[in-house]
C-alpha positions as CSV (number, residue, x, y, z in Angstrom):
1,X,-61.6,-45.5,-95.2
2,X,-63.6,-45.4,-98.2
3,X,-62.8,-43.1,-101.1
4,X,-64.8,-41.5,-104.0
5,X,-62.6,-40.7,-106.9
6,X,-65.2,-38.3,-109.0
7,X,-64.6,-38.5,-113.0
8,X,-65.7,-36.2,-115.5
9,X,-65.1,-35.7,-119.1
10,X,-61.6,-35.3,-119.7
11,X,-60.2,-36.3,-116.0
12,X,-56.9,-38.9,-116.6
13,X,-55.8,-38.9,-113.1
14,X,-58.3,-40.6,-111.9
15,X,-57.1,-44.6,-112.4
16,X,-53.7,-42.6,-111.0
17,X,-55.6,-41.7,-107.9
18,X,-57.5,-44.9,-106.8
19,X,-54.6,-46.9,-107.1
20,X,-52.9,-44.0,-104.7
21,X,-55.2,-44.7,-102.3
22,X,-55.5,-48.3,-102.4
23,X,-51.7,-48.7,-101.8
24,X,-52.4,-46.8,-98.7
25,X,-55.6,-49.2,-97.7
26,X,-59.0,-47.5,-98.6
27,X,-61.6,-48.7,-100.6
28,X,-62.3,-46.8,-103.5
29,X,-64.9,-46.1,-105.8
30,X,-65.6,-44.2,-109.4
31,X,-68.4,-41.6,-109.7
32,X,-69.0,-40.2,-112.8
33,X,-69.9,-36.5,-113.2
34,X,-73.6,-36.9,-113.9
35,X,-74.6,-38.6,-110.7
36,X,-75.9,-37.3,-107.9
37,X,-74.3,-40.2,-105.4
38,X,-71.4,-40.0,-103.7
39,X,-71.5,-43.5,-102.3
40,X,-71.3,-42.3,-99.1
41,X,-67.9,-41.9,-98.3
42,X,-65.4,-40.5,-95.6
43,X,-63.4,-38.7,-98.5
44,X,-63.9,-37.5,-102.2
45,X,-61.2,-36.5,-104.5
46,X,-61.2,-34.5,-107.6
47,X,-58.2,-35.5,-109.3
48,X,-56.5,-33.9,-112.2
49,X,-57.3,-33.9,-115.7
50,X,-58.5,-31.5,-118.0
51,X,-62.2,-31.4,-117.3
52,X,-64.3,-30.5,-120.4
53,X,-61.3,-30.1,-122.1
54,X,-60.5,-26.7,-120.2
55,X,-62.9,-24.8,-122.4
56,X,-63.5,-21.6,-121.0
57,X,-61.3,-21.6,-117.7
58,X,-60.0,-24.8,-116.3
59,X,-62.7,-26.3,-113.9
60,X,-65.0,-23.7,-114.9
61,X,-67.6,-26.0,-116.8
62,X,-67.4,-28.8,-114.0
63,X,-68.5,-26.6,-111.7
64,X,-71.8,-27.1,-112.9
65,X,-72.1,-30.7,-113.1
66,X,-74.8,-32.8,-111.4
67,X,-72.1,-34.2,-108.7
68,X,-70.8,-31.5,-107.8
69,X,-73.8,-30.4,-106.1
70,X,-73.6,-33.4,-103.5
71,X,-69.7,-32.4,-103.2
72,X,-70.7,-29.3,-102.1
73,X,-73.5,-30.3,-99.1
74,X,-70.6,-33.2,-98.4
75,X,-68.1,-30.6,-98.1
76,X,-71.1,-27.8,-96.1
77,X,-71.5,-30.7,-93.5
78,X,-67.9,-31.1,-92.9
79,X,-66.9,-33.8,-95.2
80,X,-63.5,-34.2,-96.3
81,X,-62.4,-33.2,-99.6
82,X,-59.3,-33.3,-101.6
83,X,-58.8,-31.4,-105.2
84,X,-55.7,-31.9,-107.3
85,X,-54.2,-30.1,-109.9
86,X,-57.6,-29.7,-112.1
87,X,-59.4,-30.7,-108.9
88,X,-58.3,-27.9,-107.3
89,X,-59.3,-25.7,-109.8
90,X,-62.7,-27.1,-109.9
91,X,-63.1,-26.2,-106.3
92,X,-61.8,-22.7,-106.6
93,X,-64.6,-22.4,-109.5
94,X,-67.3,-24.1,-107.6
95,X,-66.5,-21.2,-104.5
96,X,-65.9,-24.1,-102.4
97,X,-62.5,-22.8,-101.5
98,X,-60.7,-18.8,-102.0
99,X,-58.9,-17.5,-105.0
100,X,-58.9,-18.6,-108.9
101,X,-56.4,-19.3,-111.3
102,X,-54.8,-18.0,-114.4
103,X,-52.4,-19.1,-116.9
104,X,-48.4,-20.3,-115.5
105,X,-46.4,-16.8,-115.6
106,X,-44.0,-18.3,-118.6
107,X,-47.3,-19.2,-120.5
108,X,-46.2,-22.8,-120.6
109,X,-47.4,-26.4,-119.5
110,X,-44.9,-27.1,-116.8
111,X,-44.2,-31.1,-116.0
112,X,-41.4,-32.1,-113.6
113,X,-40.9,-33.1,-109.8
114,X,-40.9,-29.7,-107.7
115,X,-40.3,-29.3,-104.2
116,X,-42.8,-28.2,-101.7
117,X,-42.5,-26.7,-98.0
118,X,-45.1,-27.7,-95.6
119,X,-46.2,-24.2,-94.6
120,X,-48.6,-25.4,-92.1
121,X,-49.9,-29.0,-90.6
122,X,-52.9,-28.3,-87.8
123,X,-55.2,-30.2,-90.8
124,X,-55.7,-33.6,-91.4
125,X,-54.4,-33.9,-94.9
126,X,-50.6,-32.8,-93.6
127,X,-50.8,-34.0,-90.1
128,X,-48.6,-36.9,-91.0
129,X,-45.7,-34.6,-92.2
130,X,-44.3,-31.3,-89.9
131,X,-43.5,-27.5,-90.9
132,X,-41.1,-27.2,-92.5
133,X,-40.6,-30.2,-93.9
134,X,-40.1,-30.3,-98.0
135,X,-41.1,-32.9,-100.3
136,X,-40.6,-33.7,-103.7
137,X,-43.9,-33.9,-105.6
138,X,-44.7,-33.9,-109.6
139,X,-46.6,-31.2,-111.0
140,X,-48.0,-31.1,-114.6
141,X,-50.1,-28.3,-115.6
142,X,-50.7,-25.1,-117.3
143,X,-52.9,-22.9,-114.9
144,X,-51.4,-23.2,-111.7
145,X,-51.1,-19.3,-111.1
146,X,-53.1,-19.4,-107.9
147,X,-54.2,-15.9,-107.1
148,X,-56.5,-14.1,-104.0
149,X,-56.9,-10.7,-102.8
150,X,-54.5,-9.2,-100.1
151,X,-56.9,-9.0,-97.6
152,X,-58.4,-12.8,-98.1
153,X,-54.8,-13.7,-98.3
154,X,-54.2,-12.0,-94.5
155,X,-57.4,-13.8,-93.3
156,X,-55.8,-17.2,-94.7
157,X,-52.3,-17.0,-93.2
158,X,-54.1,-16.0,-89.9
159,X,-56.5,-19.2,-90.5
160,X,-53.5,-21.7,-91.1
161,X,-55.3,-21.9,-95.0
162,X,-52.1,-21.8,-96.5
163,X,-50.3,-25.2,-96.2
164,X,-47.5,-25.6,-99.1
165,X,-45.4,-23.5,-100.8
166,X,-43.2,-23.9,-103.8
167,X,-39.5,-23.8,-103.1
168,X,-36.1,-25.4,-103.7
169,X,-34.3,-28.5,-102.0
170,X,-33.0,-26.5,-99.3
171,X,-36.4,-24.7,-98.5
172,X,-35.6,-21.3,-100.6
173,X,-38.2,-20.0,-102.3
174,X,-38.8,-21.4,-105.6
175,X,-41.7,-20.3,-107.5
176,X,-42.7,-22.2,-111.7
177,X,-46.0,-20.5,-112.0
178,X,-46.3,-17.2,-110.8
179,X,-48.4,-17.4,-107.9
180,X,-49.1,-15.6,-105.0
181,X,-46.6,-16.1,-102.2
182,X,-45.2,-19.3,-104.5
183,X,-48.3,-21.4,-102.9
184,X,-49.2,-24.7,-103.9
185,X,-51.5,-26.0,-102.0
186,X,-54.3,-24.5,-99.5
187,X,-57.8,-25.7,-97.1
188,X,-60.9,-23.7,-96.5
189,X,-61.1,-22.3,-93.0
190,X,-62.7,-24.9,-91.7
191,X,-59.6,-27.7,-92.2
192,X,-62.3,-30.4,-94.5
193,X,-61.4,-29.0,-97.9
194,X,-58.2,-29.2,-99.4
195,X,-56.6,-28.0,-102.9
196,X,-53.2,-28.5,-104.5
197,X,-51.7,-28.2,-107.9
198,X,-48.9,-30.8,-107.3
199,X,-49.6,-34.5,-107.3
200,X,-48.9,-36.4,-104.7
201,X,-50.2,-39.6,-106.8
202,X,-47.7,-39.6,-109.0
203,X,-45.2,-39.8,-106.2
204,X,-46.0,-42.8,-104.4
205,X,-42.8,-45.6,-105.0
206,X,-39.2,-45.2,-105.5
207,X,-38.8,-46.5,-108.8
208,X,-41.5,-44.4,-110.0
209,X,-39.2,-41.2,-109.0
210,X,-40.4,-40.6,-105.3
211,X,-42.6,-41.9,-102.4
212,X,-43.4,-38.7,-100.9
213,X,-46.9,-38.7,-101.4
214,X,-47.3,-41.5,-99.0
215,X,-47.4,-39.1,-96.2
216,X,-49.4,-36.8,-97.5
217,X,-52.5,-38.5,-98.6
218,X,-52.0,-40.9,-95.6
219,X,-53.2,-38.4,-93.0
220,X,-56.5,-39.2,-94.6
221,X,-56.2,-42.6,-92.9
222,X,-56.2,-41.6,-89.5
């Protein structure tokens, strides 16, 4: 599998992020903001970072930048795509998946392991893990207060688009930021893009505090 780990000014997850995926077994390649080549690959990722130093709203300047005008006809034709933490936010900004962001509910930058629920699995990025399942994942930021409408949020549920939730160890509800429904992580309707505030790159050995991310960006692989 070959993976393009996009970098813009202010990204510092992305050296984070190819070694991720190397452990697993892809190839993986840089591309910086201003290109307009994706090197054609079976996945892209947008990892986290503070993108144009979050002036304005986080993501909201990276929208515009030449790349992200091939990740958007990659993602049109059905090309897999994976935003984390800032990532994520770059995609909600770039209308490539529902919702936006504000500020954490406490006002603060939050930085610990959190557990997640897997909420729902019928995609490819989850497909290695089952519902219901928790894992312990890192998350680091300070606008991860995911917000939608209550009528896109209906369509969502009803479209599987809603794949992890915040919660406890024992799968209770546990919610750091304030949004909706204590989601983390969601797709588009049609299962190829993929957004979540936690980091599964940070939680790929042991030693390092967990090796929960290996299932998760694994169901890339297959």
């Amino acid at each position: 599998m070959k993976v393009s780990v996009i970098v813009f000014p202010g990204t510092n997850c992305d050296r984070d992020t190819k070694w991720a995926f190397e452990k697993i077994g892809a190839d993986v390649e840089f591309v910086w903001h201003n290109e307009h080549d994706l090197k054609n690959p079976d996945l892209v990722v947008l990892p986290g970072g503070f993108s144009y130093g979050d002036y304005l709203r986080s993501g909201a300047i990276a929208r515009f930048s030449p790349i992200m005008q091939e990740v958007k006809d990659f993602a049109n034709k059905g090309g897999y795509v994976l935003g984390i933490c800032n990532g994520f936010q770059i995609l909600l900004e770039s209308h490539l998946l529902p919702g936006g962001m504000t500020r954490n509910e406490n006002l603060h930058f939050i930085s610990k392991f959190h557990h997640l629920k897997v909420v729902d699995n019928n995609n490819k990025f989850l497909q290695n893990l089952n519902v219901g399942d928790i894992v312990n994942i890192p998350i680091a930021h300070a606008e991860g207060n995911y917000k939608v409408d209550e009528e896109t949020l209906k369509k969502m549920y009803d479209n599987g688009q809603i794949i992890l939730k915040y919660c406890d160890a024992n799968g209770n509800e546990l919610n750091p930021n304030g949004s909706i429904d204590a989601i983390a992580g969601i797709c588009n309707e049609n299962k190829n893009v993929f957004g979540l505030m936690p980091h599964p790159e940070r939680a790929m050995e042991s030693l390092l505090g967990g090796s929960d991310g290996i299932k998760m960006i694994e169901g890339f692989m297959k």
